[in-house]
N, C-alpha and C positions, 0 to 999 in steps of 0.2 A: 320740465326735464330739458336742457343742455341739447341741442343737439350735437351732431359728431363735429368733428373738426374736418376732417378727412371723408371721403367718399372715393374707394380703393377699387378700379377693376381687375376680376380675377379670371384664369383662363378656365375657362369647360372644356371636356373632352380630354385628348391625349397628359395636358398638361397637368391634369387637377388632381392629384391625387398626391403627384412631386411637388404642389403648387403647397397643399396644405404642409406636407413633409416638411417644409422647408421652412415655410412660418413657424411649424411646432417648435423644429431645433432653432428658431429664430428667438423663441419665447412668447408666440403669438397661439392663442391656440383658436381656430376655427372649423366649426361644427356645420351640421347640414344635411340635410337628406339626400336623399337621392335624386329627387326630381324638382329639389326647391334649386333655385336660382339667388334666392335671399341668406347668407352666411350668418351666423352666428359668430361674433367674433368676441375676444373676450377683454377687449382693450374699448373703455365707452367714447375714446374719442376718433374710434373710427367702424366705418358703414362699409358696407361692398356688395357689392353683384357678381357672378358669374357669369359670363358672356362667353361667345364661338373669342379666341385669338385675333382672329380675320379683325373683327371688330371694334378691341379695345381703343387702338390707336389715335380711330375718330374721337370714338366715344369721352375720351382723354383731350383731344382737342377745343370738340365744341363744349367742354365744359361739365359733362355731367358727372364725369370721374374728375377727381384731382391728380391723380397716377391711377397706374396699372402696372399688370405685367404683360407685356406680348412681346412675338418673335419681332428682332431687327426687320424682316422681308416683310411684317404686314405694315411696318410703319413704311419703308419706301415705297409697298404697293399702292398702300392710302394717301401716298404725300401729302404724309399729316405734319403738322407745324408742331412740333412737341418737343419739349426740354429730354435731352437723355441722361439720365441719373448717375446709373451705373448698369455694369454687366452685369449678368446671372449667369454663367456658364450651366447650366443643368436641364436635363430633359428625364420625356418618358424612362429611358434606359440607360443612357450614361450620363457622363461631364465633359461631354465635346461639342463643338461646333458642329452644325447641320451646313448640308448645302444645296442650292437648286441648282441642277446641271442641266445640262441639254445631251440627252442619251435617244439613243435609235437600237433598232432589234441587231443582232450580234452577225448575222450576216448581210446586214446593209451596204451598199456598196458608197454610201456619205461617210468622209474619214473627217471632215474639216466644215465649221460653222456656213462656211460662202457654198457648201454643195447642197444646202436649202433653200440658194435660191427660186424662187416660186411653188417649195415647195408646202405642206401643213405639218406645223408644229401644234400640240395641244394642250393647257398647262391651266394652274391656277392663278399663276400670277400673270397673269395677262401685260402688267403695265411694266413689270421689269421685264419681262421678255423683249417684248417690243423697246423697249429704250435699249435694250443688249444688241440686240440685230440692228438699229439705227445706228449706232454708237460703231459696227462694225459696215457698214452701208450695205446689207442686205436684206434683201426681201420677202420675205416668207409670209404666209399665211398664218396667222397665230387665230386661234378659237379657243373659246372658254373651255376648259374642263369641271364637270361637278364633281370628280370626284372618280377612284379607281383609272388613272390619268395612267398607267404603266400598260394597262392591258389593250391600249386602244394602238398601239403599235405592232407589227404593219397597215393591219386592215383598217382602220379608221384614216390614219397621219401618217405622215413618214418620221415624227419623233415629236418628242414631247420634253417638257420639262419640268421634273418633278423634283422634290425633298426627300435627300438623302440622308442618313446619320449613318448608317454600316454598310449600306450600298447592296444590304442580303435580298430585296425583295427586286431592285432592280435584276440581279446575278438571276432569281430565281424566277423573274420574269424573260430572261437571254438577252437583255439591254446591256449597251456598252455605253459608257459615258465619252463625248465628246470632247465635252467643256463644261468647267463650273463658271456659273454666270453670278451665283452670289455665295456668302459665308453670312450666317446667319444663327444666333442665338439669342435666348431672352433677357431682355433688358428691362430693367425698372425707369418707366418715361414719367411724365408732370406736364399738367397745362401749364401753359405761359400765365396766366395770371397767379392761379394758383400758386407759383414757383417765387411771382414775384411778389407774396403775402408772406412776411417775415416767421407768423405765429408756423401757417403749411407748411412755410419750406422746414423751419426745425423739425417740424414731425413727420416729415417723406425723408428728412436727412436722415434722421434715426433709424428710419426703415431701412432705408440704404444699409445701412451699417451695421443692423442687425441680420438684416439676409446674406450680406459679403461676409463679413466675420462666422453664419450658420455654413456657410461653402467653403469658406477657409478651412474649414477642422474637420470638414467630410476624407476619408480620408486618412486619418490620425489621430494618431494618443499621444497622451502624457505620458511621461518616463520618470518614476526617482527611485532612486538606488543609492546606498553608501557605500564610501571607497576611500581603504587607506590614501595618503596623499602621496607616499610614495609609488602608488598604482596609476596618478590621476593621472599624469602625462602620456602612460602607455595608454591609458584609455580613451584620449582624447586623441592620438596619434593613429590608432588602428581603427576607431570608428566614426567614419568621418560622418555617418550619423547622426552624432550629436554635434550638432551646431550650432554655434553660440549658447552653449548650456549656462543654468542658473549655478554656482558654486556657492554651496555655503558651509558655515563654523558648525562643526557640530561639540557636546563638551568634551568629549575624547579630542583630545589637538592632532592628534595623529588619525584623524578620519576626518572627512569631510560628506556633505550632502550634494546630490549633483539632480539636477532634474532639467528634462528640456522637451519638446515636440517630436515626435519623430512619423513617417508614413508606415501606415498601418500592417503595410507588407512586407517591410522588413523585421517586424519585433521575432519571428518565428525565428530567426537568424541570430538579432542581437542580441538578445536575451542569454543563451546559454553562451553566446562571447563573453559576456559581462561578467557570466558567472566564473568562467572559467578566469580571468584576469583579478578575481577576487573579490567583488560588486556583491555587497549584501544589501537584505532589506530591498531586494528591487519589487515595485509596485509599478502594473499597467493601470491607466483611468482612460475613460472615454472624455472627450473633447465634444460641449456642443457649438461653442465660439469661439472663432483664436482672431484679437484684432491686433494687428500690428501698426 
C-alpha cells in the first residue's frame, strides 16, 4: 500500500470542529471520534493528527507534519521556521481576526503600556509579550499563564494579556484593553523542505486553494434570473449588487439570462427588487467554492 504523500496537522480543541467544517465545503471529508487523535480522511494521499494549535507550528517545522493549520501567534510564539501558505480567516465563532491585547481591571489607575513598569503581567504567550515591552523599553514582570489568564486580575497581576475575538469575556471579566500587541488568524504553514518537494508543494497548493475558494463562498449564493433586455440596464443600474454578472442569449432575443454571486444578506432585499423590475425564473443556489 502507497503510503500518503502529505502528513497534515490539524487543530483540537476550540478550532476542530470549524477545522473539519471547512475541509467538508473544501471537498475533503474527515471523520473521527471523539477521543482519537488519528483522522479519518478520505483523500489516500493524505495522513493527519490532531494536536493542541500551541503546537503545530513546531511540529510543522521539525518535520513530522508537512503543513498544518495553526494560529499566526503560535507560529511567532514558537519562532518556528515555516513557509506561510495562505490565510484562513475563520474561527470558533466568526470570520475575523483575533487579538492579544494587554488589558487590566476597569478601575486600574495604568492608562499607558510604560505604567507597568515593574509591574506583573500574566499571559500565554510569554515570548511575544516580552519582545512587545522590549521593543517599547519596559519592564515588567511577565509569568506563564495556564490558562483562565482574565480572572487572575487584580489579585494575582496588575494585567495580563489574553486572545480576544469580541472582547465579551474580557467586558464580562471588568478588563479594559490597553493595547493590542498582536492581530492573529489561522494560517495554512509548510515545512521548508517539504515546500521545496515539487510532487508536496502541488498538493498543499491544492489545499490552499481548496480551503480559500471554501471561505470565499461562506457567505454567498448564486443568483439567476431572466430579464427582458430592455430591463437589463435598469437592472444593472439600481443593483449594484450584481457585479460583474454572467449575461447570456437566451432563444427568445428579447430576453436574456443573467446570473452572478451575490452576499447572502442581501438576497431578502433583492430578490423581490428584481421581481418588481420584471426578473423571471429567479433561482437562489448555495455556493461551496468560489475561485476567482
Amino acid at each position: 500500500m502507497k503510503s500518503p504523500l502529505l502528513m497534515l496537522g490539524l487543530p483540537k480543541g476550540s478550532l476542530e470542529a470549524s477545522t473539519i467544517a471547512l475541509f467538508a465545503k473544501a471537498g475533503f471529508s474527515i471523520a473521527k471520534s471523539s477521543r482519537s487523535y488519528r483522522p479519518v480522511l478520505d483523500d489516500p494521499e493524505l495522513d493527519g493528527r490532531f494536536v493542541r494549535a500551541q503546537e503545530i507550528s513546531r511540529y510543522v517545522e521539525h518535520g513530522f507534519f508537512d503543513c498544518g493549520l495553526t494560529g499566526w501567534d503560535w507560529v511567532v510564539e514558537n519562532r518556528s521556521d515555516v513557509v506561510e501558505v495562505c490565510d484562513l480567516i475563520y474561527s470558533r465563532a466568526s470570520s475575523r481576526k483575533s487579538r492579544w491585547v494587554l488589558a487590566v481591571p476597569e478601575g486600574s489607575p495604568i492608562r499607558k503600556p510604560e505604567d507597568l513598569e515593574g509591574k506583573f503581567v500574566a499571559t500565554e504567550v510569554v515570548n511575544i509579550t516580552r519582545q512587545y515591552f522590549e521593543e517599547k523599553g519596559i519592564g515588567p514582570n511577565i509569568e506563564f499563564s495556564w490558562g483562565a489568564t482574565e480572572v487572575k486580575a487584580p489579585d494575582l497581576v496588575d494585567a495580563i494579556v489574553d486572545l480576544t475575538e469580541t472582547g465579551s469575556s474580557l467586558r464580562a471579566n471588568k478588563l479594559r484593553v490597553v493595547d493590542t500587541i498582536l492581530e492573529t488568524n489561522t494560517k495554512l504553514i509548510a515545512n521548508q523542505d517539504s515546500w521545496a518537494q515539487p510532487e508536496k508543494r502541488r498538493k498543499i497548493e491544492q489545499i490552499s486553494l481548496l480551503l480559500q475558494a471554501a471561505l470565499e463562498a461562506t457567505g454567498k449564493v448564486g443568483l439567476k434570473l431572466n430579464i427582458r433586455k430592455d430591463h437589463l440596464e435598469r437592472l444593472l443600474a439600481e443593483l449594484p449588487a450584481l457585479r460583474n454578472p454572467t449575461i447570456s442569449a437566451l432563444g427568445d432575443e428579447q430576453w436574456v439570462a443573467v446570473e452572478t454571486i451575490i452576499d447572502e444578506t442581501v438576497v431578502r432585499e433583492i430578490i423581490p427588487a428584481l421581481k418588481d423590475i420584471g426578473a423571471e425564473g429567479i433561482i437562489e443556489y448555495p455556493l461551496n467554492k468560489v475561485v476567482y
